[in-house]
C-alpha positions as CSV (number, residue, x, y, z in Angstrom):
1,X,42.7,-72.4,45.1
2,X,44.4,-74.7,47.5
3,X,47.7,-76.5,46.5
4,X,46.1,-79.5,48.1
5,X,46.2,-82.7,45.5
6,X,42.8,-83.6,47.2
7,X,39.7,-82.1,44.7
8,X,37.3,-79.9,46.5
9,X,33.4,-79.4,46.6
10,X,33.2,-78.8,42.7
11,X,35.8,-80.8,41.4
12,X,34.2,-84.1,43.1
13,X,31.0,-83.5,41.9
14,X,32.6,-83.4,37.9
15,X,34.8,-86.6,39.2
16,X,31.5,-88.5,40.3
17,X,29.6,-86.9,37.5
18,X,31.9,-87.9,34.7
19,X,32.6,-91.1,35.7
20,X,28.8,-91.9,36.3
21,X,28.3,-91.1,32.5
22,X,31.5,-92.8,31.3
23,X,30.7,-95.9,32.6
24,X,27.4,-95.9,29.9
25,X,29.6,-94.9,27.3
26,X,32.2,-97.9,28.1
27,X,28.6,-99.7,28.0
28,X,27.2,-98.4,25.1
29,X,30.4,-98.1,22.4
30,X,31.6,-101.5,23.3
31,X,28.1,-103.1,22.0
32,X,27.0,-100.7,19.4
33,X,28.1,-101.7,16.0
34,X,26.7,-105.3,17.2
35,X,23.4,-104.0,17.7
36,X,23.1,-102.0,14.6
37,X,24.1,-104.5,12.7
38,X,23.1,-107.8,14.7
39,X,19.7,-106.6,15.9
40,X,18.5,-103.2,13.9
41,X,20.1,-105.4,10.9
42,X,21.5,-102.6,9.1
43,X,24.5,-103.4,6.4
44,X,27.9,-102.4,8.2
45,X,28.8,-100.1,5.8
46,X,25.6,-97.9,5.8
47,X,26.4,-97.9,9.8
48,X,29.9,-96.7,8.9
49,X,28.3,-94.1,6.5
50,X,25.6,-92.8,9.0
51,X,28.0,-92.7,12.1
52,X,30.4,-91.0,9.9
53,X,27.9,-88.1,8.8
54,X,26.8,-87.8,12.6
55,X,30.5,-87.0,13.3
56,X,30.9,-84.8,10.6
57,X,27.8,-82.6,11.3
58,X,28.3,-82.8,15.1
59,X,31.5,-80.8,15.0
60,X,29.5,-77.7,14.1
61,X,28.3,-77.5,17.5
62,X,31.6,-77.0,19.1
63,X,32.1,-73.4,18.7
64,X,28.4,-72.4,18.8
65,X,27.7,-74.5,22.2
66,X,31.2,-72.9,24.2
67,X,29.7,-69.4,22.9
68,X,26.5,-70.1,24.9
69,X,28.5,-71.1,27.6
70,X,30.6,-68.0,28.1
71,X,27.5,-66.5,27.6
72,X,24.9,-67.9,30.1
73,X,27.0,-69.9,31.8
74,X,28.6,-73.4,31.6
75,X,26.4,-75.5,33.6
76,X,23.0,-74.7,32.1
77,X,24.7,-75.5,28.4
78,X,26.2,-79.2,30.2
79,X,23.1,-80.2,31.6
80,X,20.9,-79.1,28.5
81,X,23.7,-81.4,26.2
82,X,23.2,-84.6,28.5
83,X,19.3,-83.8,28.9
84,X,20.0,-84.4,25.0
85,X,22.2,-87.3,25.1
86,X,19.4,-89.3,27.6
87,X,16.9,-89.1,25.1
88,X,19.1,-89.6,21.7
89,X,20.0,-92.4,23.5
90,X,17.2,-94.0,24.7
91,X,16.1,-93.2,21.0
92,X,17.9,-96.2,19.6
93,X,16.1,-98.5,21.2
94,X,13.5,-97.8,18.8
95,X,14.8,-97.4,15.5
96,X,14.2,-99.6,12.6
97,X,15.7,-97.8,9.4
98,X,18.9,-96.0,8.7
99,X,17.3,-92.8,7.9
100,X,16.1,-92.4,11.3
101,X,19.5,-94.0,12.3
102,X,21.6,-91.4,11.2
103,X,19.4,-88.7,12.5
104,X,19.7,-90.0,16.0
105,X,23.0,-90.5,15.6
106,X,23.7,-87.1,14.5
107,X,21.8,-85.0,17.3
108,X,23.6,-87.2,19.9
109,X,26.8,-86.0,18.1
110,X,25.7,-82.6,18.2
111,X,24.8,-82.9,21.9
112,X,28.3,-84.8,22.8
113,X,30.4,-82.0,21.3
114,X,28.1,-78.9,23.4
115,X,28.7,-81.2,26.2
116,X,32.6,-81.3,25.5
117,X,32.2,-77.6,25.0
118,X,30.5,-76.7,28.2
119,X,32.3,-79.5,30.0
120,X,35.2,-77.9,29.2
121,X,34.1,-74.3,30.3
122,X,33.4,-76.3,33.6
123,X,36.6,-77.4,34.3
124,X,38.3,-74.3,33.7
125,X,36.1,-72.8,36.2
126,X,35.8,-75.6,38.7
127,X,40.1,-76.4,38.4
128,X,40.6,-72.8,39.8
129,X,44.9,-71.7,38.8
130,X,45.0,-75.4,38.1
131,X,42.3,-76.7,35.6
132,X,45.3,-78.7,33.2
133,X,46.2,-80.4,36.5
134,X,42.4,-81.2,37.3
135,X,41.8,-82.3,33.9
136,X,44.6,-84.9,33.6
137,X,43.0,-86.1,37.4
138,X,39.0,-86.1,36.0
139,X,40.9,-88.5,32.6
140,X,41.9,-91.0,35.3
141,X,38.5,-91.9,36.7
142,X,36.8,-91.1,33.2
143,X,39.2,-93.7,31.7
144,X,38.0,-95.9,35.0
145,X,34.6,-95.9,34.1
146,X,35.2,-96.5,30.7
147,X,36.9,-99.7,31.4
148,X,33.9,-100.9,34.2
149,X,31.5,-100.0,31.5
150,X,33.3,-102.5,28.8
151,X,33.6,-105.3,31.1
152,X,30.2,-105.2,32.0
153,X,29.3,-104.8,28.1
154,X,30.6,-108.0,27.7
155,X,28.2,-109.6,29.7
156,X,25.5,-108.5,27.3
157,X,27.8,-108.9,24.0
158,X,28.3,-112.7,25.3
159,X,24.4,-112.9,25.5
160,X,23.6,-111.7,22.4
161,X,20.0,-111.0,22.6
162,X,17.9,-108.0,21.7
163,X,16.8,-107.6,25.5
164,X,20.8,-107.9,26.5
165,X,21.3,-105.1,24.0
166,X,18.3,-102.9,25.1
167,X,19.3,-102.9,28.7
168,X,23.1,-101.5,27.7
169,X,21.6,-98.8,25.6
170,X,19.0,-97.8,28.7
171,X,21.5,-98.0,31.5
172,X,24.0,-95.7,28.9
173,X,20.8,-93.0,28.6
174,X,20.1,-93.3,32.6
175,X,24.2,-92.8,32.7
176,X,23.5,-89.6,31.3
177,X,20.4,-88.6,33.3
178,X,22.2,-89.2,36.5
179,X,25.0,-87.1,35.7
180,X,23.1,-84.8,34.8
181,X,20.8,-84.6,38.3
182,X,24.0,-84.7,40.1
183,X,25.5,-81.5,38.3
184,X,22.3,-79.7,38.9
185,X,22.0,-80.6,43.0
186,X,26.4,-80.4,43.4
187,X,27.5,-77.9,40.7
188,X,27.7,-74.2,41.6
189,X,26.0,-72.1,38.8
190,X,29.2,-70.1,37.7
191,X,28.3,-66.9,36.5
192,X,29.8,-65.6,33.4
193,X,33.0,-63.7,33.4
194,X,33.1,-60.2,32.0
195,X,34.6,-59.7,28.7
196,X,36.3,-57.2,27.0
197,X,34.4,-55.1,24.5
198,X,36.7,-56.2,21.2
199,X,35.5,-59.9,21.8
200,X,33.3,-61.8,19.5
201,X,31.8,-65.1,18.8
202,X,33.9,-66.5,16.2
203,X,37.2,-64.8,18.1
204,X,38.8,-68.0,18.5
205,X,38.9,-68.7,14.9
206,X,41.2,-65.6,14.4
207,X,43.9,-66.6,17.3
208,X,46.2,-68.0,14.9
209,X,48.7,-70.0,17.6
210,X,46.1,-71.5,19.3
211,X,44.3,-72.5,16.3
212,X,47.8,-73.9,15.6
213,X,48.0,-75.6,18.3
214,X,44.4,-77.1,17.6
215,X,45.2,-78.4,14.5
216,X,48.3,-79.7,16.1
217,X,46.6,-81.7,18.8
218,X,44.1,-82.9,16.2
219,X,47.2,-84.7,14.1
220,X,48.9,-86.2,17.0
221,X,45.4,-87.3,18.3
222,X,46.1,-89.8,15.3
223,X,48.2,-91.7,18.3
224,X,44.7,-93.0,20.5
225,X,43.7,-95.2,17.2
226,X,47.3,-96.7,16.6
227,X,46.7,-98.9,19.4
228,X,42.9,-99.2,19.7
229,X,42.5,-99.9,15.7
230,X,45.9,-100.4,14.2
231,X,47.7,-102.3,16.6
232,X,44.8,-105.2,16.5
233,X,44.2,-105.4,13.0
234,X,48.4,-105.7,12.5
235,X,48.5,-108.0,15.1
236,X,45.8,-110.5,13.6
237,X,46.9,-110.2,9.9
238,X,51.0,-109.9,10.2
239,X,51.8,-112.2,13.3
240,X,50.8,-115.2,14.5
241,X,50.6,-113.8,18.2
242,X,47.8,-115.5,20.4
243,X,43.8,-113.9,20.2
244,X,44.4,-112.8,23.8
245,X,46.9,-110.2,22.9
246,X,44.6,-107.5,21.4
247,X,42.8,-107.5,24.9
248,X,46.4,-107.5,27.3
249,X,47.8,-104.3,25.1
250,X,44.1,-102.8,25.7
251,X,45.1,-103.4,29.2
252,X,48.2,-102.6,29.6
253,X,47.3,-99.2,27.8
254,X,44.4,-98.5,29.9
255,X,46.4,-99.7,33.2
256,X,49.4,-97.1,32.3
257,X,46.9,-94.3,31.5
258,X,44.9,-94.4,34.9
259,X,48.2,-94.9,37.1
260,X,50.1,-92.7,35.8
261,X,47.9,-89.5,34.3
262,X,47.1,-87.5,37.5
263,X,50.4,-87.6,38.5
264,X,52.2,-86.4,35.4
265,X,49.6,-84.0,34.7
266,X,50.4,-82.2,38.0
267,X,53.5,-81.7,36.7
268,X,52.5,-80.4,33.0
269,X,50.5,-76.8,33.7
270,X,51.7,-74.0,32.1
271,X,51.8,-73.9,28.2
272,X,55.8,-73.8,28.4
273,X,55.7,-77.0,30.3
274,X,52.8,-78.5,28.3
275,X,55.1,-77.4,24.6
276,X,57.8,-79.5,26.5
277,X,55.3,-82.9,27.7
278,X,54.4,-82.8,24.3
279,X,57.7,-83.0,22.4
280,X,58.3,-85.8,24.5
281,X,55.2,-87.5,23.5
282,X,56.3,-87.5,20.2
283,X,59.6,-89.0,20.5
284,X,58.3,-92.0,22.3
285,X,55.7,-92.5,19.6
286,X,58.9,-92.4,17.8
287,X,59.9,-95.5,19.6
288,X,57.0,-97.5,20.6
289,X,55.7,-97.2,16.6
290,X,58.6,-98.6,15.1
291,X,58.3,-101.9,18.5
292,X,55.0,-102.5,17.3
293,X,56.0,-103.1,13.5
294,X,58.8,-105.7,14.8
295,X,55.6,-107.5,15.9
296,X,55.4,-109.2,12.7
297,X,59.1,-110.3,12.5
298,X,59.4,-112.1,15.7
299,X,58.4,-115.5,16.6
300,X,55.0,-116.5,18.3
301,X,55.5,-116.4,21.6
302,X,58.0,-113.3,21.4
303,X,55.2,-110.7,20.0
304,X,52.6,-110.7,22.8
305,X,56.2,-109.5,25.0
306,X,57.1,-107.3,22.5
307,X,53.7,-105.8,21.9
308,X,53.5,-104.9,25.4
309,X,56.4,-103.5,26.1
310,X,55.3,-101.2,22.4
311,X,52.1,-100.4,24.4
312,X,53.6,-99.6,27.4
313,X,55.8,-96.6,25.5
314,X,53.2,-95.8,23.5
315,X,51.0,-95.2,26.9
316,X,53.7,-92.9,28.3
317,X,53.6,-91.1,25.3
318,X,49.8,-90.8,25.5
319,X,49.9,-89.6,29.2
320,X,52.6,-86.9,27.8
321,X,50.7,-85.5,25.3
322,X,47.5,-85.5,26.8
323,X,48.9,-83.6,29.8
324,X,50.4,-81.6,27.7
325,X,47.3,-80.7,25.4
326,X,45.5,-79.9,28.7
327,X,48.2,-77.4,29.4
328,X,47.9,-75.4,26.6
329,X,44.4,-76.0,25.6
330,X,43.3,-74.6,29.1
331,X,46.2,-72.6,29.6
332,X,46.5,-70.0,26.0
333,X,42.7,-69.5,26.2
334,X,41.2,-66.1,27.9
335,X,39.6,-66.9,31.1
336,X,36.4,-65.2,29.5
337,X,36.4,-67.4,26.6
338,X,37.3,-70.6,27.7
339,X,34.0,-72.4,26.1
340,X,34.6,-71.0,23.0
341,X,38.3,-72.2,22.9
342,X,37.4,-75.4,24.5
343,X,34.9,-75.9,21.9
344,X,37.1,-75.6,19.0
345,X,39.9,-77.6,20.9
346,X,37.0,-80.4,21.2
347,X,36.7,-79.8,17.3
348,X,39.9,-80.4,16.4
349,X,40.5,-83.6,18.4
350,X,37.2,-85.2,16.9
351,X,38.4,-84.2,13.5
352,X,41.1,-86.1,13.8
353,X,39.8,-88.9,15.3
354,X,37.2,-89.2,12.4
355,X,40.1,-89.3,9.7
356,X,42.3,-91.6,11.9
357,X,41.0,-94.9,10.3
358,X,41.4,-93.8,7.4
359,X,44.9,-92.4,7.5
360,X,46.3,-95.4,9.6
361,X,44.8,-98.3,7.6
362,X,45.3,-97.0,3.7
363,X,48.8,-95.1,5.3
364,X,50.4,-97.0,7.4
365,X,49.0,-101.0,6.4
366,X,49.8,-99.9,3.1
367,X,53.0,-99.6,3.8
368,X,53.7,-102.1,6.2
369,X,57.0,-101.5,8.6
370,X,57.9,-98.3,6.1
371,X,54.1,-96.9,6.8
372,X,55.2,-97.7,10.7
373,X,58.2,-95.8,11.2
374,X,56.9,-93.1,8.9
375,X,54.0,-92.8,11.2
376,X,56.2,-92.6,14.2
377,X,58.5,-89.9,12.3
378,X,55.2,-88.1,11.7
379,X,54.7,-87.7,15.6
380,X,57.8,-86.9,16.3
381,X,57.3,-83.9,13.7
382,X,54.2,-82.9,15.4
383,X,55.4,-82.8,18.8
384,X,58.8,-81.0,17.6
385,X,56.2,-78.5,16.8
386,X,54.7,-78.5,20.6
387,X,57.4,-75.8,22.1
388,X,58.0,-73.5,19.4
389,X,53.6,-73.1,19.1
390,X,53.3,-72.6,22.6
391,X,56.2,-69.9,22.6
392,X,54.2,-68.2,20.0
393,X,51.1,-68.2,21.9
394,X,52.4,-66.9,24.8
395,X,53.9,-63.9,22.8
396,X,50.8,-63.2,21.4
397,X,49.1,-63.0,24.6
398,X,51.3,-60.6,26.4
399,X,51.4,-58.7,23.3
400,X,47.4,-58.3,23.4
401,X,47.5,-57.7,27.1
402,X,50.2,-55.3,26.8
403,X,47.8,-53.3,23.8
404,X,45.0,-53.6,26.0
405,X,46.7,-52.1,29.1
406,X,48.2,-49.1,26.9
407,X,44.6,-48.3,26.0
408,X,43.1,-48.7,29.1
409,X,45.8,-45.9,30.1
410,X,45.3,-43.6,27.6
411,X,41.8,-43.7,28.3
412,X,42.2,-42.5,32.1
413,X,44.9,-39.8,31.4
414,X,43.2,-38.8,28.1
């Protein structure tokens, strides 16, 4: 592949697809909750309970999907998941009870974690020596169409009606079906790699660093919820900081991320340098934790300043360990493999982000400033871990290839 920053054929075609069905997600997840509960009129907490089941049960697909991807191919498996997600989508639409709720719910799940499977598998093939680099440059414009999609979500949330909130959940499943037609016309169908005769379906599950390294991403994953739940719930019951705050630190953290991403992730690649980006994460969590707990001990018009500046630290660190994750994630995974390992590095991430409210609110509110700093101690921990991991890995996988090649001789001289 060329060194060139500019993406080529495939690349753009992921960029515009990506982006195309981001923008119905910033649509879609801004409104949702308000429409099961406002216009379905199911309780909030059966919402919670159904969403939280479809999460659950949708992490089974991970490993399953990026096996059918190595297999037959990573395109086929990403345009059968957001065939899927179209028609979960525009599903909801017509739902009355929670039963049917949750079912819904949970085969868009399942179809969202193929997706990230496959989608995965794509970008490993379509990023060529530098799919870490691609990936952090794919985040910029998927976080871009994330935040067009919530501003234009507002329009409908301001509205308030049933029609409003049908036209967000259609334009989210024609989000999908576009993508989806312009991976089939612009998307090379890459063939499946060969692999070696001692692999197996579940052979992720039994590379101990990068599982590791999984679990590892997961807990620091923890760190996308401090600002988007945390931060706003702190903000409104600890300080007396103006209403408009919660939306400049969602700002300011979505500004930092789309600025700076592509160019720190072309400088995060190899899993030595990704160990690195991510120790770094993790001691500016360090900092920008311990900021946003001095929200509640500063006057008025000093925590809206002081909150930003947290965010703004906090971003960096997000940009770090992002980069970072897409360093080793792509980077310690076998070429012939890479949905499989993607799929279980999707699995880890959403497993973390489904026990993140739970952690950070009965944690960290619980314990105030003390729950604060502890939670920034925590990342520093986990990011301490980053280099050490990533050494590991990459002894393991010139130990294998050195096995491999020592049989490979013995079998032409024997």
């Amino acid at each position: 592949m060329s060194n060139s920053s500019a993406p080529h054929g495939p690349q753009r075609v992921l960029i515009v697809a990506s982006f195309v069905s981001r923008v119905g997600n910033g649509l879609f997840n801004t409104a949702s909750v308000l429409y099961f509960t406002l216009v379905v009129h199911l309780p909030a907490d059966r919402v919670g309970v159904g969403l939280t089941i479809a999460g659950l049960v949708g992490l089974l697909a991970g490993v399953p999907a990026g096996n059918l991807a190595d297999r037959y191919g990573p395109r086929t498996v990403w345009l059968t998941a957001l065939a899927m997600q179209a028609a979960t989508m525009a599903a909801f639409v017509v739902i009355h009870d929670w039963v049917t709720f949750t079912l819904i719910a949970t085969l868009d799940r399942l179809a969202a974690t193929a997706g990230g499977a496959a989608g995965g598998a794509l970008i490993a093939r379509a990023g060529g020596e530098r799919p870490a680099a691609f990936r952090a440059k794919l985040r910029t414009f998927v976080n871009l169409g994330v935040v067009l999609g919530t501003l234009g979500a507002a329009f409908a949330v301001s509205v308030g009606t049933r029609p409003a909130y049908t036209a967000l959940i259609l334009a989210n499943a024609t989000s999908f079906a576009c993508a989806g037609l312009i991976a089939l016309i612009g998307l090379p169908n890459y063939r499946p790699l060969p692999r070696p005769e001692e692999h197996h379906r579940w052979a992720v599950l039994s590379d101990r660093p990068y599982v590791s390294f999984v679990a590892l991403y997961g807990a620091m994953g923890l760190q996308y919820q401090t600002v988007s739940l945390l931060l706003p719930i702190w903000l409104s019951a600890h300080t007396d900081a103006p209403r408009w705050t919660v939306a400049a630190v969602y700002a300011v953290n979505s500004g930092v991320c789309v600025l700076l991403q592509s160019r720190i992730g072309s400088r995060v690649e190899t899993p030595r340098q990704g160990g690195r980006a991510f120790r770094l994460a993790g001691l500016l969590f360090l900092v920008s934790c311990p900021l946003m707990a001095l929200t509640a001990d500063v006057p008025a018009w000093i925590a809206p300043v002081l909150a930003v500046l947290a965010v703004v630290v906090h971003s960096l660190g997000e940009v770090w360990e992002s980069s970072g994750g897409y360093a080793l994630g792509f980077g310690l995974a076998p070429d012939h493999a890479q949905g499989q390992y993607q799929g279980l590095f999707g699995v880890g991430f959403d497993a973390g982000q489904a026990l993140a409210p739970a952690v950070l609110t009965t944690a960290v509110l619980g314990l105030g400033h003390a729950g604060w700093l502890l939670l920034g101690v925590f990342f520093a921990a986990v990011g301490a871990a980053g280099p050490p991991v990533a050494a590991w890995a990459e002894r393991a996988r010139r130990s294998d290839e050195e096995e491999l090649a020592a049989v490979g001789d013995h079998e032409r001289t024997g």
